[in-house]
C-alpha positions in Angstrom: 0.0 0.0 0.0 1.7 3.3 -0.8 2.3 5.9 1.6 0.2 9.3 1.6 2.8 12.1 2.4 0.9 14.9 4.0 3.6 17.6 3.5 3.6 17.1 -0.4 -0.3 16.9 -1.0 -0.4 20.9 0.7 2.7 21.5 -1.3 0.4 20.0 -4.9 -2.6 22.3 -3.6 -0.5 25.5 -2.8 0.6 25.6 -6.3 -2.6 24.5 -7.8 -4.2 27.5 -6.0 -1.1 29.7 -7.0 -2.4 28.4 -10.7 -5.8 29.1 -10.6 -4.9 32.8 -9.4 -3.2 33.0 -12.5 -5.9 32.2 -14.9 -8.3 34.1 -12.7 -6.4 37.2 -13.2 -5.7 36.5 -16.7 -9.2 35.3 -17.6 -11.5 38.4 -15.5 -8.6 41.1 -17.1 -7.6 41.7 -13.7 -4.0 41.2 -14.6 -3.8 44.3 -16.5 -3.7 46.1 -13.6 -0.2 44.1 -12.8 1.5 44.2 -15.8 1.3 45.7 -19.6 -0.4 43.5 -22.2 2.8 43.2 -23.8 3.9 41.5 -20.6 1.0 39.1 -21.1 2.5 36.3 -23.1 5.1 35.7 -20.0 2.1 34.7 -17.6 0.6 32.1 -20.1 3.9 30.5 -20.0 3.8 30.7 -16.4 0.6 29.1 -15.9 2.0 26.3 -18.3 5.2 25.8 -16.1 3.2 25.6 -13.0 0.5 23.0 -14.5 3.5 20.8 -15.5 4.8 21.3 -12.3 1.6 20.7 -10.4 0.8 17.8 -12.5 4.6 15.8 -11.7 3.8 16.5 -7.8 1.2 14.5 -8.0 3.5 11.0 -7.7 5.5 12.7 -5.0 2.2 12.4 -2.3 2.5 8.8 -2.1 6.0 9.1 -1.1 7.8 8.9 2.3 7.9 12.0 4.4 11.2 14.0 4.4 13.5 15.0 7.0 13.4 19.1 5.6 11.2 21.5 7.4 8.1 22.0 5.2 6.7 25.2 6.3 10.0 26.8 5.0 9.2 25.5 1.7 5.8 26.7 1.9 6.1 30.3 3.2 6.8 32.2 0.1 4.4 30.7 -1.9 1.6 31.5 1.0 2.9 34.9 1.3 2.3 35.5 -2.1 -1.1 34.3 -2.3 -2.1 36.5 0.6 -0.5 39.6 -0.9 -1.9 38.6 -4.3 -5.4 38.5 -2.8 -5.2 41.8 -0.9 -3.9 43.3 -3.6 -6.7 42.9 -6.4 -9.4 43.3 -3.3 -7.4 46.7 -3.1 -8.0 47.8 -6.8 -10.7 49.5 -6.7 -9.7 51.8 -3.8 -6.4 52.5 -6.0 -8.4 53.5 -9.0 -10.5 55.9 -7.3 -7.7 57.6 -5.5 -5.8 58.3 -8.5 -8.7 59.1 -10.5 -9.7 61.8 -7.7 -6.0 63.9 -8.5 -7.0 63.3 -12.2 -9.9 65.3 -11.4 -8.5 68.2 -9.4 -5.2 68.3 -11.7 -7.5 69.1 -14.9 -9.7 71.8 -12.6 -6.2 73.2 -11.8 -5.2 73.5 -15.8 -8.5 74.7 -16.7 -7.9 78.0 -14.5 -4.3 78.0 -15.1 -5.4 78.4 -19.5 -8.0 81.3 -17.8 -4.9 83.1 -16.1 -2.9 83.1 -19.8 -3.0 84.3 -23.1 -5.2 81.5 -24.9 -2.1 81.1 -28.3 0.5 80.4 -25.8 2.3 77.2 -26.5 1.4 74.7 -23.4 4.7 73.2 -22.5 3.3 70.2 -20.9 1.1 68.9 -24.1 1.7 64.9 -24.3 -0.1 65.0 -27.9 0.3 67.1 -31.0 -2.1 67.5 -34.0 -0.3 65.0 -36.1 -0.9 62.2 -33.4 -4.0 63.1 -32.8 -5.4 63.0 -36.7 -3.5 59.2 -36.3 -6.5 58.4 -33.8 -9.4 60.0 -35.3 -11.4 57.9 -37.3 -15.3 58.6 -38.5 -14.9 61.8 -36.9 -14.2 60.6 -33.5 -11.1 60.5 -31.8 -10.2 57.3 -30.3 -9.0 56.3 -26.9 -7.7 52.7 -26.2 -5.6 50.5 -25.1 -2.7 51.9 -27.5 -3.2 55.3 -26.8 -4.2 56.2 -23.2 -1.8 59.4 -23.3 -4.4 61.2 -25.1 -6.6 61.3 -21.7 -3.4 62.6 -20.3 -3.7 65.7 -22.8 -6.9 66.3 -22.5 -6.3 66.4 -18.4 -3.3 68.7 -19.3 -4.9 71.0 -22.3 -8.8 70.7 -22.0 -9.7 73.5 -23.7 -7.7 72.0 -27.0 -10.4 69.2 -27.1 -13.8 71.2 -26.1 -16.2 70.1 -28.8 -14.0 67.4 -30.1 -16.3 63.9 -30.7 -14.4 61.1 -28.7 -14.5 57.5 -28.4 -13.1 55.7 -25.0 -12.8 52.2 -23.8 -12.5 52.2 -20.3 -13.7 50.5 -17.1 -16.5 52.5 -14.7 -15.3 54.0 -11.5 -18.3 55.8 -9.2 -17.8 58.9 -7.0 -20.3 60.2 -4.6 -19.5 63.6 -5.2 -20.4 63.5 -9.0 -23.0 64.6 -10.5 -26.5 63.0 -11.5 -25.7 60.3 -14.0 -21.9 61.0 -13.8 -19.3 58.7 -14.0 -15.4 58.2 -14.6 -14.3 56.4 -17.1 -11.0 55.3 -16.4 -7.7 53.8 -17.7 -4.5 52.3 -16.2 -1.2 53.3 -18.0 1.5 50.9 -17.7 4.4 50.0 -20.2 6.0 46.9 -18.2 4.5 46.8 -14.9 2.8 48.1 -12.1 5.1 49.7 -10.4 5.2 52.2 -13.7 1.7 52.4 -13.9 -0.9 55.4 -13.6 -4.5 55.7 -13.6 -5.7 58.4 -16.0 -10.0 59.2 -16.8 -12.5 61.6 -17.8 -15.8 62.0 -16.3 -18.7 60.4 -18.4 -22.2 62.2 -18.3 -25.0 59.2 -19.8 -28.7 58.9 -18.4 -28.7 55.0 -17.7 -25.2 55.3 -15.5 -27.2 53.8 -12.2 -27.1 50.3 -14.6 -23.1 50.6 -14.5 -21.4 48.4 -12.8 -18.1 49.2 -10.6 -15.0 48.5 -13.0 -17.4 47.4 -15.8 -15.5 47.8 -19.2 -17.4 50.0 -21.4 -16.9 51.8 -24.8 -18.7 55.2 -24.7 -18.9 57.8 -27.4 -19.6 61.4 -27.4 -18.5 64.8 -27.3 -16.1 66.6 -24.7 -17.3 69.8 -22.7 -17.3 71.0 -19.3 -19.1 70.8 -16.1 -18.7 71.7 -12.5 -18.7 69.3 -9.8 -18.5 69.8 -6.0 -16.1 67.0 -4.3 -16.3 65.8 -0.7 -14.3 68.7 0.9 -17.1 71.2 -0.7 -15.1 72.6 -3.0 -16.2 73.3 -7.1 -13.9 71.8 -10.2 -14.7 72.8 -14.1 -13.6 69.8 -15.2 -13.6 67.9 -19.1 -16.3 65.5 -19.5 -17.7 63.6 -22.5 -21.5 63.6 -22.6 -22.2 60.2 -23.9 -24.6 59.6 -26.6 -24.0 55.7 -27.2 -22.4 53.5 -24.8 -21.6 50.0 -25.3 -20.6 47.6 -22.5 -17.9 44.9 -22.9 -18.3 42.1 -20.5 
């Protein structure tokens, strides 16, 4: 009769679990937040590794107990799973943070253009004309995945893109303070990982927001204006939205 080795079957399930985080992550989009979709690839080839892996440790349960000291062995790998858990629970409060200085910094540029002569050159534009003609198409300039600067310029220059017709993919993030049917629609930036990454939105004005879900993915189109919102300290921001005429969800 073989042996059932106690240590080894925790050891198969710890990096079962550790797999299944994996493909959670990747699966729900989640892992985006992590690392760049460049970075992508290098995740399905870890969740490969770690099957294979997982799959071979299934002999070593009916084997004899070792001298080592398990928990050593385990630690890491538990460590990470807790972190990794706390960490996407956290999201959310993340996004909202940094979508709340996105908010203030464009109030701040909007008086600062107010304060100066209108055909000054802005120093701190991310986007020029060329670029932007690159990511207009039917009329509509287009934000996604490949260009999420643009929100960035619009943050930095709003009164360069009132009027404009956009298009934005996005996921949902609701503040209290906004305004009836108001919501941001925000993006993460991130070339490798997310220790480079930045959250970056624009508020989204549509009359069926309360059927939005927190962090749905959405694709909304419609033109860029302003509107004045009063945030949780009391105080008013003329900020860039886009009023929304057609919104499309995507999960």
């Amino acid at each position: 009769m073989k042996r059932f080795n106690f240590d080894e079957f925790l050891w198969f399930i710890i990096i079962t679990l550790l797999d299944i985080c994996l493909i959670y992550l990747v699966v729900t989009g989640k892992i985006e937040f992590y690392i760049g979709k460049k970075m992508i690839i290098y995740i399905y080839v870890t969740i490969a590794v770690i099957s294979i892996i997982s799959i071979f440790q299934i002999s070593n349960i009916f084997t004899p107990k070792s001298s080592g000291d398990f928990k050593i062995k385990m630690l890491p790998i538990i460590l990470t799973l807790i972190i990794g858990v706390i960490s996407v629970c956290g999201q959310g409060t993340f996004k909202h943070i940094e979508l709340d200085k996105e908010v203030k910094e464009s109030d701040s540029q909007i008086n600062l253009k107010h304060n100066h002569d209108d055909n000054l050159k802005n120093t701190n534009s991310y986007i020029n004309e060329s670029d932007l003609n690159k990511n207009t198409k039917d009329g509509f300039l287009i934000i996604n995945e490949q260009n999420p600067l643009i929100l960035k310029d619009i943050v930095a220059n709003p009164q360069k893109y009132i009027g404009r017709n956009l298009e934005i993919h996005g996921f949902v993030c609701k503040e209290s303070y906004l305004n009836k049917n108001q919501f941001v629609i925000g993006r993460v930036i991130m070339n490798c990982c997310a220790a480079d990454s930045e959250v970056v939105g624009i508020i989204g004005e549509y009359e069926n927001s309360i059927d939005l879900r927190e962090n749905q993915l959405v694709r909304a189109k419609g033109k860029i204006n302003y509107s004045t919102i009063n945030d949780n300290d009391g105080v008013d921001h003329k900020v860039p939205i886009i009023k929304i005429d057609k919104l499309e969800t995507e999960d």
